[in-house]
N, C-alpha and C positions, 0 to 999 in steps of 0.2 A: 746790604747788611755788612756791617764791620764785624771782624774779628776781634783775636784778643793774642795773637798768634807773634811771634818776632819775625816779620816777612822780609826776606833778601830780595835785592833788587835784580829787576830783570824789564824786559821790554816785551810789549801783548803785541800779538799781528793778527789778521784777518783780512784777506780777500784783499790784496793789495794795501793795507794801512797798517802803518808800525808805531805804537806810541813811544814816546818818551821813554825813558829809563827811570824805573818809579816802584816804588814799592805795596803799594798798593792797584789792585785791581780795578777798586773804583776809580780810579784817577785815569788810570787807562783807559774803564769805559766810557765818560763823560769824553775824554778827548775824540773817540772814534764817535760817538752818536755826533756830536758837535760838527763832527769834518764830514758826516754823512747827508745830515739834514740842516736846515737854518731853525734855528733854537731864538725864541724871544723873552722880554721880561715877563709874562705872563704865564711861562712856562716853571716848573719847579724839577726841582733834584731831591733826595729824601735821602740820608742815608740813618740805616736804623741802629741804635748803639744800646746793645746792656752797661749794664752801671760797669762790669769792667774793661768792657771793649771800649767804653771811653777815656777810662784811666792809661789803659794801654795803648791805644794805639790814635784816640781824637786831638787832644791833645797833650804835647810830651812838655815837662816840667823843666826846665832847665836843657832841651835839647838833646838830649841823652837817656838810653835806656838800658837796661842789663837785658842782655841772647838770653842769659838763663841766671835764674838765682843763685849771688853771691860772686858771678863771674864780673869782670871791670864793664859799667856803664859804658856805651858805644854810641857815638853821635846820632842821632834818629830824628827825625820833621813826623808828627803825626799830621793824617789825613787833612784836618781841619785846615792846618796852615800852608798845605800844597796843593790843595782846592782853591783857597783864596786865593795865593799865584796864579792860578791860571784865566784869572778874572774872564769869569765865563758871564753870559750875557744874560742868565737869570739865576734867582737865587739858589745857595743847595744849606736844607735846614738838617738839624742832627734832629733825633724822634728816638728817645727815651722809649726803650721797651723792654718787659720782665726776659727774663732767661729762657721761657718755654720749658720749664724740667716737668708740668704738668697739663694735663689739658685743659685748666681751664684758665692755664697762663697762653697756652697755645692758642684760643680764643680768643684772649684780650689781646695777642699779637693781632691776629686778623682783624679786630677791630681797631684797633689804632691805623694798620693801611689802609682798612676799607674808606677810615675819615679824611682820609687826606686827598681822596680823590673826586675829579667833579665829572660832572654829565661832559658826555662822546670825550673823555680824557685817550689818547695813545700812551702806553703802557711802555717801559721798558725795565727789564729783572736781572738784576745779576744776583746770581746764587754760589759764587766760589764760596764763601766764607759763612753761610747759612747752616743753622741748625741739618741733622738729617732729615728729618719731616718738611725742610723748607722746600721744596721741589715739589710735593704733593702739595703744600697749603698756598704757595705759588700758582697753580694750572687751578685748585679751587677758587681762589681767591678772582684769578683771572675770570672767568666764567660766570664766575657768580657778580663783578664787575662788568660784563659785558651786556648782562641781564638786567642788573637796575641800575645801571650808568649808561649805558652807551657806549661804554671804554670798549677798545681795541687792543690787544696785545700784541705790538708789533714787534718786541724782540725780548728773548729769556736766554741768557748766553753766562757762561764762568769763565775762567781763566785758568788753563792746567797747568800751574808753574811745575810742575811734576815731571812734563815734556818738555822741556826748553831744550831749546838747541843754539849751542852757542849764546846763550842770556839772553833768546827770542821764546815764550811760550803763547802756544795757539790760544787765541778765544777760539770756545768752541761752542756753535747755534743748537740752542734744543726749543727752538721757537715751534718746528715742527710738531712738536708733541703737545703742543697748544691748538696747534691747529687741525692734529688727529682728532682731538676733540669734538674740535667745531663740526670737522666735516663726518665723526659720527653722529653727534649727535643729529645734524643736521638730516643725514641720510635714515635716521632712525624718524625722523617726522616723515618723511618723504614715505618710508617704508609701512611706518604703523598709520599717519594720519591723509597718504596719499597727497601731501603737499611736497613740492619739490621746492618749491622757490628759494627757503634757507638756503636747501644743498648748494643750488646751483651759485649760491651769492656768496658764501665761503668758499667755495672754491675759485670763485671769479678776481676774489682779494687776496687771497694766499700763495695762490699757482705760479710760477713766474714760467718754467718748462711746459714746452705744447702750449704757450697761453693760447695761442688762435684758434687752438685745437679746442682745447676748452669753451673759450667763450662761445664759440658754434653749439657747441653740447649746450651751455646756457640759453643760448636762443631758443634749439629744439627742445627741451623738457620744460620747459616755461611755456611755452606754445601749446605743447600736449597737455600740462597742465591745466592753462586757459581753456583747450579746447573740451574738455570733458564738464568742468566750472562753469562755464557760456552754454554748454551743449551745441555745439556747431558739430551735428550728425554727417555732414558730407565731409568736413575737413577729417573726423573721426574714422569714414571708412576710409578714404583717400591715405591713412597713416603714411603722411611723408615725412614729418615730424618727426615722429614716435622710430620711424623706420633708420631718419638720418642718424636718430640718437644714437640707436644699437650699433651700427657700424663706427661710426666715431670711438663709442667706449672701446670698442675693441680695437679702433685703431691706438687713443691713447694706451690701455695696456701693454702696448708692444714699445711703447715710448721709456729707456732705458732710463730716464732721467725724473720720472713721475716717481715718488716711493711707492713700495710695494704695498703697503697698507690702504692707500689711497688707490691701488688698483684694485683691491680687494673689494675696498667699500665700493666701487664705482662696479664690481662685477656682479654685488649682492643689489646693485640698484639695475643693473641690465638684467635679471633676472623678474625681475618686478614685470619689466613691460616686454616680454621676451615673446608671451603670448602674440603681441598685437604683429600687422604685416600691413603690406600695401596693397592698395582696391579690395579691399573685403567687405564683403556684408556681416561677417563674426565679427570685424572690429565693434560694431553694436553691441553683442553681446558681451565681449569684456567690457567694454564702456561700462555697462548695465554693472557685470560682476565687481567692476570697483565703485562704485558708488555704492553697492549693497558692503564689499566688505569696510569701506572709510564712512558710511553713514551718511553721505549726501542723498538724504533722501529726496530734496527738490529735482535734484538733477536726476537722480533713479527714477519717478516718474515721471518727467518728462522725456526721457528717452526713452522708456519702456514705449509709449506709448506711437513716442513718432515713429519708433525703430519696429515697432508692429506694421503700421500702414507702408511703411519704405520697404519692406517682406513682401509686404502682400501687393504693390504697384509693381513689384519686378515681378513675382512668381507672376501674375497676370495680367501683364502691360500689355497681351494681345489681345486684354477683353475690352481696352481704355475705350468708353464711350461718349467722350468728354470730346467738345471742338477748344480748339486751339486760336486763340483773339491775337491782333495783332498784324502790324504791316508788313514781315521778314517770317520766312522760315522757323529762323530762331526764335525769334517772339514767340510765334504759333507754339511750336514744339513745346516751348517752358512753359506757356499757358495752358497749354491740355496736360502738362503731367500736374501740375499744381492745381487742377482743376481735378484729376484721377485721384490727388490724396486727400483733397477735400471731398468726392464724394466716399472713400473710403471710410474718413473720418466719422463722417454723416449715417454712413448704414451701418458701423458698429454700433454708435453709440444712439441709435434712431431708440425713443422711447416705447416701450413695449404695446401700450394704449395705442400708439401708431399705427401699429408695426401692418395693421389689414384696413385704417383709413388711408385711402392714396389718397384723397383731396386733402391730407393735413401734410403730405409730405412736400419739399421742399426743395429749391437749386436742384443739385445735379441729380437728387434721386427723382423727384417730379418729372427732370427734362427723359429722363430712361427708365420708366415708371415698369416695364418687360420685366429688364434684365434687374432693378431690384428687385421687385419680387421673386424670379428665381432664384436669385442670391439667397435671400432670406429663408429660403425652404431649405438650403446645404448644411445638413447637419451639422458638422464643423463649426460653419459660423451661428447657426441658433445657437449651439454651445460657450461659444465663445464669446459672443456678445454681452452674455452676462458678466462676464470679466471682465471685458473694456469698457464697460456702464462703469462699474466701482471703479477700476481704472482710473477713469478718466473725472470720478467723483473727487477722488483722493486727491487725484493733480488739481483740480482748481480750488481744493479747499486749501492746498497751497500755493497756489499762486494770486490768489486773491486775499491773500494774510489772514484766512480762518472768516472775511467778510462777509462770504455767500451761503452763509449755514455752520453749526456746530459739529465740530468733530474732534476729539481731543486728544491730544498730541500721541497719546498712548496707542491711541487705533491705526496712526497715521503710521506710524515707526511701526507697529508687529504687524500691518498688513502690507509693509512693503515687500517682506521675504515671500509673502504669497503672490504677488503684484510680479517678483523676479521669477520665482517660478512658472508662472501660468506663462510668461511671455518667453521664457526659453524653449518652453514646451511646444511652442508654436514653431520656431524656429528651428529647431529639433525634427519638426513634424514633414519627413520627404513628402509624404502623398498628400497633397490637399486637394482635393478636386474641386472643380468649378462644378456651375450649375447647367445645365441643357437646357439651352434658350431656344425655343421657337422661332423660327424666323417668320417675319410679316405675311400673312395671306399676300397681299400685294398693296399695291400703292397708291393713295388717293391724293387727288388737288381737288380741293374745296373752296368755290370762288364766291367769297361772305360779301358782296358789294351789288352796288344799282346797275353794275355793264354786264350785262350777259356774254359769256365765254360765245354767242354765237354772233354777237357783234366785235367781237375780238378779230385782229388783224391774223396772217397764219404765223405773223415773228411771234406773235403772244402766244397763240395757240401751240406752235413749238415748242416754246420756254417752258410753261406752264406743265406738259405733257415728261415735258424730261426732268423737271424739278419733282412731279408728284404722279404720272402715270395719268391716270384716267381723272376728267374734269366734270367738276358736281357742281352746278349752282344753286346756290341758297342766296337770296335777296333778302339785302341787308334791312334790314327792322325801321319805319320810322321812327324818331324821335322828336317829339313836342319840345318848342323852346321852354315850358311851364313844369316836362318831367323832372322830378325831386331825384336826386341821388339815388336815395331807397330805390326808386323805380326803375334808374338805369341800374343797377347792382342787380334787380330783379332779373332784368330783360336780360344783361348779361349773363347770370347762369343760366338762363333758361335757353340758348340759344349755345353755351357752350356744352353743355347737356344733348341736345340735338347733334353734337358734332360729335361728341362721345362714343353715340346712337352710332352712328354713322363710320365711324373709326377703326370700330371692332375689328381686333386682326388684323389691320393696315397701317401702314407707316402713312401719316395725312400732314400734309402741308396745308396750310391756310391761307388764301388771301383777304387780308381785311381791309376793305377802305369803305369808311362811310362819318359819319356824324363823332367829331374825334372824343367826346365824351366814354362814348358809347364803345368806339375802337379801342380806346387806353385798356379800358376795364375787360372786355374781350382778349385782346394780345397780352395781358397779365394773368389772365386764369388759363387760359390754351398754354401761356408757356411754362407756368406755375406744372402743368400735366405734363411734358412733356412734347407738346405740340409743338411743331414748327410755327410762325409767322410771317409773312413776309407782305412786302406793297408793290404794288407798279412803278414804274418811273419811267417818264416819258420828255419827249422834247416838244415846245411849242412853235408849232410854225404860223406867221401873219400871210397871207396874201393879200395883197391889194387891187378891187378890180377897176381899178381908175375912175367909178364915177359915184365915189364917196363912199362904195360899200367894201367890208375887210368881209376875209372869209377866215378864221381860226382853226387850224388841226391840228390834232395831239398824236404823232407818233410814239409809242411804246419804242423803250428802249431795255429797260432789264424788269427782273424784280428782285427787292433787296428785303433780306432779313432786318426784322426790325430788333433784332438782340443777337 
């Protein structure tokens, strides 16, 4: 913006760059943005003129102008004709605008700059010669440009001919205070909406002090924020993340060169996650507590619910009854615990109608048919089961976009604050006791096949004895090539039933080998129960007795589960 003012000449510096000897401020600043950055014809300059600041100072009539009225005319270049000297590399237009003496001239100012600017425009403001409200309609103006433009406000700076020293006066940068802005408001989303990403992306464009320092903070609260958004429960309790952040902010506030306001904002955002730590199982439950206070309610039950079973796998990892698949240690290990939170999963949320048919139960509570049902009897969990039933009702009506039954939105959002409560309450809860399991009267091998245990070798008979204890033969059932399905379906419960009989109180191994129709349907209902199964396996040897006759033997080598 132009004045209207008789300006004496002087020369503007900044940070190494001294303009010209010029009377005007705007001539100085196009020279320094100019010598700072490469400037094209696509680019523009605006300067804004009342009807007298172009009488006065745009262009001058004859070369000459009176310091003050009535005193002799004094040679004077208005702005227009020492901007065109400097044939700068894109245009600069003069832009007609009212005086501002009211507000709703103040408004028609903002709308004359607001039109002059296009989408992702970079900003630059000089305000020496502006109205006094132009510094506030400037930082609005800016913001409200960054919102429905895309504009950028990379520098707000004046000229204080007031300090010169020796005919040098400072530009002085108040770009900062555009940027206190940004990174409030920014920190205010982060704060009220539990998004951090703005914050961290203002501050990542603005900072030039501690950048490295910074951009680390950027990675960590971006990560953290990911990590809660995704729900990734192990990176959540592991808070490495969340943990590098806090240390960081605290290292940048000790950083002399960050302003002070900007430590402030960054110590009201270290306060936010001041809660979380590293290796904890409570990092779950803030997790939980911010989702409940920002309203992610997808993410609140879906962590409610994993961060239930991940409670109850550690408090009782010395009950895990689950085997472990796989060819390495490792393998095994991660497969028996992801095999423990599924059956976790399974005996909360098991259907009530269930809850006393064991032939309707299923995977891992079938394969430990005992120790569920003692489970199910521990008060605790009968109580609690009815909560992770709704629980886990609420989670899939949203995770399957409202598809697998009606529930309307309303129920979905006021029964989450009950959803966060029931599940702190757990976590809260020191004493939870397990159930008192019986242990197996003793141990049974049950040999389902045509080779009687007393035509067994003693390798077999060994095996067999230290797999399942004491050896039962039951002779495996014929089957007619003509029997229908129905019939083997038949035969097979009727014979898994007899094994049942026989079971009671014992841990029973089965071997099945016979007619493989017949074996499928058998080693699927045994282990549907809980049952072991396994097969023999043997080597075949030929002898040859040289006068055309072979002799065939099958030596026994193991027996192998068939699951």
């Amino acid at each position: 913006m132009l004045g209207t003012g008789f300006y004496g000449k002087c020369r503007y510096a900044k940070e190494g760059f001294t303009s010209s000897e010029t009377r005007f401020i705007q001539q100085a600043t196009l020279e320094m943005l100019t010598q700072e950055e490469e400037w094209g014809e696509a680019d523009r300059g605006y300067i804004l003129l009342t009807e007298d600041a172009r009488a006065k100072n745009w262009k001058i009539c004859g070369g000459k102008r009176e310091q003050r009225p009535g005193a002799e005319p004094l040679p004077y270049t208005g702005l227009c004709d020492e901007v065109s000297s400097m044939h700068l590399p894109f245009p600069v237009e003069d832009v007609d605008i009212p005086n501002g003496s009211n507000e709703t001239e103040i408004w028609k100012i903002f709308g004359i700059v607001f039109s002059k600017l296009q989408e992702g425009d970079e900003l630059y403001f000089d305000l020496t010669h502006g109205f006094r409200y132009l510094p506030m309609l400037v930082l609005v103006l800016g913001n409200y440009a960054k919102f429905l433009k895309r504009a950028k406000v990379k520098g707000i700076t004046y000229g204080n001919y007031e300090a010169r020293v020796d005919g040098v006066a400072p530009f002085v940068d108040v770009t900062s205070f555009s940027m206190l802005q940004d990174w409030t408001f920014s920190a205010a989303s982060f704060i009220e909406m539990g998004r951090v990403r703005n914050f961290t992306e203002s501050l990542g464009t603005s900072v030039v002090e501690g950048k490295n320092s910074i951009m680390q903070l950027n990675r960590y609260l971006n990560t953290f924020e990911d990590q809660i958004s995704t729900c990734r429960g192990q990176e959540i309790m592991a808070g490495k993340e969340v943990s590098e952040a806090q240390c960081l902010i605290g290292k940048i506030s000790r950083n002399q060169g960050i302003p002070q306001p900007l430590k402030e904002i960054m110590e009201r955002v270290r306060e936010e996650i001041s809660d979380f730590s590293r290796n904890s199982l409570d990092n779950l439950v803030r997790a939980i507590k911010w989702c409940e206070r920002y309203g992610m309610f997808q993410q609140g039950y879906t962590l409610c619910q994993e961060s239930i079973v991940t409670l109850l796998c550690q408090r009782f990892a010395d009950m895990n009854p689950c085997k472990g698949k796989g060819n390495t240690e490792k393998e095994r290990a991660k497969s028996k615990a992801r095999a423990y939170r599924d059956y976790w999963t399974a005996l909360l949320g098991l259907e009530s109608k269930k809850i006393n048919n064991v032939s309707s139960w299923t995977g891992e509570l079938a394969k430990n048919p005992q120790l569920t049902s003692a489970w199910l009897q521990v008060p605790w969990v009968r109580d609690f089961r009815k909560k992770f039933v709704k629980l886990q009702e609420r989670r899939n009506q949203l995770n399957h976009a409202g598809f697998t039954g009606r529930m309307e939105t309303g129920a979905i959002r006021g029964a989450f604050a009950e959803c966060v409560s029931d599940c702190l309450a757990l976590f809260h809860q020191d004493d939870l006791p397990g159930p008192e399991v019986q242990k197996p009267a003793g141990r049974l091998f049950i040999n389902l096949s045509n080779h009687p245990s007393s035509t067994w070798d003693e390798k077999q008979k060994a095996a067999a004895e230290e797999l399942g204890g004491e050896i039962e033969d039951m002779a495996f059932p014929q089957v007619k090539p003509s029997d229908t399905v129905v019939e083997i379906d038949k035969l097979a419960k009727d014979y898994v039933d007899k094994i049942e009989a026989l079971a009671q109180g014992k841990t029973v191994t089965v071997h099945v080998m016979g007619e493989m129709a017949l074996t499928y349907r058998l080693v699927r209902l045994l282990s549907l129960r809980g049952i072991r199964c396994v097969c023999s396996t043997s080597n075949r040897h030929v002898k040859d007795e040289g006068d055309g006759r072979r002799v065939v033997e099958f030596h026994f080598e193991q027996f192998r589960d068939y699951e």
